[in-house]
N, C-alpha and C positions, 0 to 999 in steps of 0.2 A: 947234291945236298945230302946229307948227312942226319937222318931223320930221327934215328936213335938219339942222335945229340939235343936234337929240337924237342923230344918227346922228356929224355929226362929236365932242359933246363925248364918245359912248362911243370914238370912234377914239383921242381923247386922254388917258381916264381909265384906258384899259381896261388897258393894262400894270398900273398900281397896282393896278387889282381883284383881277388876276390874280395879283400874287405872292403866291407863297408865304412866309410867315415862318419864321425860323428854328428848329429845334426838337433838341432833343438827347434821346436816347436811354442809357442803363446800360444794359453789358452784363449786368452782375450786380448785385442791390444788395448784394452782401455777397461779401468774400473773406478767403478764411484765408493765413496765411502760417507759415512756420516762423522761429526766430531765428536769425539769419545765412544766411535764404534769398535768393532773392527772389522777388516777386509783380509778375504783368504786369495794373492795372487799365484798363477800357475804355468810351469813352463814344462815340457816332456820330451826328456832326450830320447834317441834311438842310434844306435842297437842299445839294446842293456848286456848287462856285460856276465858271467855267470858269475862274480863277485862281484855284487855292486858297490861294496861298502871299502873293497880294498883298494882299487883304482881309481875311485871315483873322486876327484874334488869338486866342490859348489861352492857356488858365491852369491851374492846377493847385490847391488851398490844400488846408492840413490843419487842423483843424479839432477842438478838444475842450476839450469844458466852453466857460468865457470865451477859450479861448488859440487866437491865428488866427496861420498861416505860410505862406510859400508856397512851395508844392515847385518848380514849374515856371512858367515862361512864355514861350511863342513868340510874337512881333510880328513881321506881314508878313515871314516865314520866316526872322528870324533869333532865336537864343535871348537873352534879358534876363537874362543871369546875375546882373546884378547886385543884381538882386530878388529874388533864391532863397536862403532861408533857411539860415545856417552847418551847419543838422543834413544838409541832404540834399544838398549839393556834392558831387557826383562821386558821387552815390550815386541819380539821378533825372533821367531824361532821358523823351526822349518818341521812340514809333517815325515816322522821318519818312515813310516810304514809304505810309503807313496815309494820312494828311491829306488826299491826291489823292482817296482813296475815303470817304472820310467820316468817318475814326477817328482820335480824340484816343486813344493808348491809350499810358500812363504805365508805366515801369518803373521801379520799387523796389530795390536792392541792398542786401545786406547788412544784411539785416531787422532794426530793433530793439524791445524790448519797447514803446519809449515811441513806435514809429513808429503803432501801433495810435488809431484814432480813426477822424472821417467825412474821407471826400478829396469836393471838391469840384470837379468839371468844368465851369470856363466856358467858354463858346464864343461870340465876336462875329464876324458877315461884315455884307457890307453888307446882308441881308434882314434882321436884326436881331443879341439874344442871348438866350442861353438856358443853364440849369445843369444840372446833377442832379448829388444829394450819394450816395455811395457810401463801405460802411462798410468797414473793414479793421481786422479781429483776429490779433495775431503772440502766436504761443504758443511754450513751451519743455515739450516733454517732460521730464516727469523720469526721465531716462534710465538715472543712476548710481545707482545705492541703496548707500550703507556701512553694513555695520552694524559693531556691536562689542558685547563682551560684558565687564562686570564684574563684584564681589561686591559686592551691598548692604553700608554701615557697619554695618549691627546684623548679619548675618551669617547664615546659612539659607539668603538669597534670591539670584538673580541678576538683575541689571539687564541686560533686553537693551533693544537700542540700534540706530535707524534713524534717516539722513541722508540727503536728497535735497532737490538746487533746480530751477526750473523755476515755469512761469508757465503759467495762472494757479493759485492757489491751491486743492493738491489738499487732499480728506480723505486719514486714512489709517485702516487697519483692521487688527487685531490677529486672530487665529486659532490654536485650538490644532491638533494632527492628529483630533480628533473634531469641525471646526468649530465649538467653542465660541467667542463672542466676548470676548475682552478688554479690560477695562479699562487707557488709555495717557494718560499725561501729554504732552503735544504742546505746540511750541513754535514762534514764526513770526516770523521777522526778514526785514528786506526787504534785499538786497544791494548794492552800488551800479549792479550791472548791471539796478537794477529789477526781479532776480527773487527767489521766496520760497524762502528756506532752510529746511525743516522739518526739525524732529528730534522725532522721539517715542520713547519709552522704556515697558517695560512691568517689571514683577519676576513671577519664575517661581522655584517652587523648587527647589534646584541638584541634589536628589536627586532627584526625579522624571522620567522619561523620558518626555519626551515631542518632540513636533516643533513650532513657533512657527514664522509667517510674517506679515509685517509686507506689507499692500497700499499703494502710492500708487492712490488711485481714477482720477486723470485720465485715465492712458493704462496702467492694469495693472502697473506695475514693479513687482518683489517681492523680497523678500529672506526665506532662510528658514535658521533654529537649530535643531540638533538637540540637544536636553540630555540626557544629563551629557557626551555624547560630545565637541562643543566646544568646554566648560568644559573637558574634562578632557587635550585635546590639548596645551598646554604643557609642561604637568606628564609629560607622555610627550616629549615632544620634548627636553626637558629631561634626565629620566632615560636615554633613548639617548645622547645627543650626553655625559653622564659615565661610562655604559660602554665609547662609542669610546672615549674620553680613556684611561681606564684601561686599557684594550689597547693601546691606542698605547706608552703608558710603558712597561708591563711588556715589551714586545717590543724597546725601547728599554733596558732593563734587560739583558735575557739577551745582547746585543751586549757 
């Protein structure tokens, strides 16, 4: 064998042996976000390249069920706007300062329910490409809870009444003041803002005292009735505001 030959063809192979291919990293596979927040997701190539910005291309896509978009793309350091999907225009850039050190890492503004799905991180330099897909859930508290109170049509009973929207689709849960549970008729529209509207209702009767609270499960909100005492506040607000009246006139009188 022929060793000189062997020695120069490793002098000329041996860069190829030696690279490294490209490979990518998630920071996290999974981030939560609030609606109308925003969420900073992160992905970290390697090797970095000693020009990061002339080799490099990034991409961004979102991703759910059949339906493909793309949030982002940077080519050899400048942004491709014009491949970036109408939902995330001005709402999805990428940190540049990060790319030098190895981070594709994507910011999201102005969170929306239908932003939720898998994000995907490409990443191509000249030692090759490579992905990883990373998940993102945008949720909405349900923050406001309404309630209201009416009288049943057939009459004895009261209809109470809870209203709260918010994403994703909470349970809700009835209680009396001895924690008994209640039986509630519940109802679920979806809103254009893509979140659920629930309303549930229970009937209670309007002479008995007791105290009702209505739970959303998601995140605890609550709302609570005290009967006959709330029932019976109008009807007192009522009867004050025609004895002011009346004192007012009669003192309007004696003038």
């Amino acid at each position: 064998m022929n060793w000189t030959k062997v020695f120069i063809l490793q002098l000329v192979f041996q860069p190829c042996l030696q690279a490294v291919p490209l490979t990518t990293n998630a920071e996290q596979a999974s981030y939560r976000g609030e609606l109308g927040g925003d969420v900073m997701m992160g992905c970290r190539f390697h090797p970095l390249s000693p020009h990061p910005y002339d080799d490099l291309m990034m991409a961004w896509y979102w991703i759910s069920g059949s339906q493909f978009r793309e949030v982002y793309r940077l080519d050899q350091g400048k942004e491709q706007v014009s491949f970036q999907h109408p939902d995330f225009r001005g709402r999805a850039r990428v940190l540049m300062d990060g790319i030098k050190d190895g981070w594709a890492r994507l910011q999201v503004s102005g969170l929306r329910i239908n932003d939720t799905g898998i994000y995907q991180c490409v990443v191509r330099t000249r030692n090759g490409a490579d992905f990883k897909d990373i998940k993102l859930s945008v949720t909405a508290p349900y923050k406001t809870v309404t309630k209201s109170i009416s009288k049943s049509a057939a009459g004895g009973e009261l209809v109470l009444s809870c209203q709260s929207e918010g994403y994703p689709v909470s349970t809700v849960a009835w209680e009396d003041a001895h924690g008994q549970k209640l039986n509630a008729s519940t109802a679920v529209v979806t809103t254009a803002d893509h979140l659920f509207s629930i309303t549930t209702q229970v009937r209670v009767g309007s002479s008995q005292k007791n105290n009702y609270t209505c739970s959303f499960h998601s995140n605890s909100s609550s709302a609570n009735f005290l009967i006959p005492g709330e029932w019976d506040l109008p009807c007192t607000s009522l009867i004050g505001l025609i004895i002011v009246l009346i004192h007012l006139r009669r003192k309007g009188n004696e003038k």
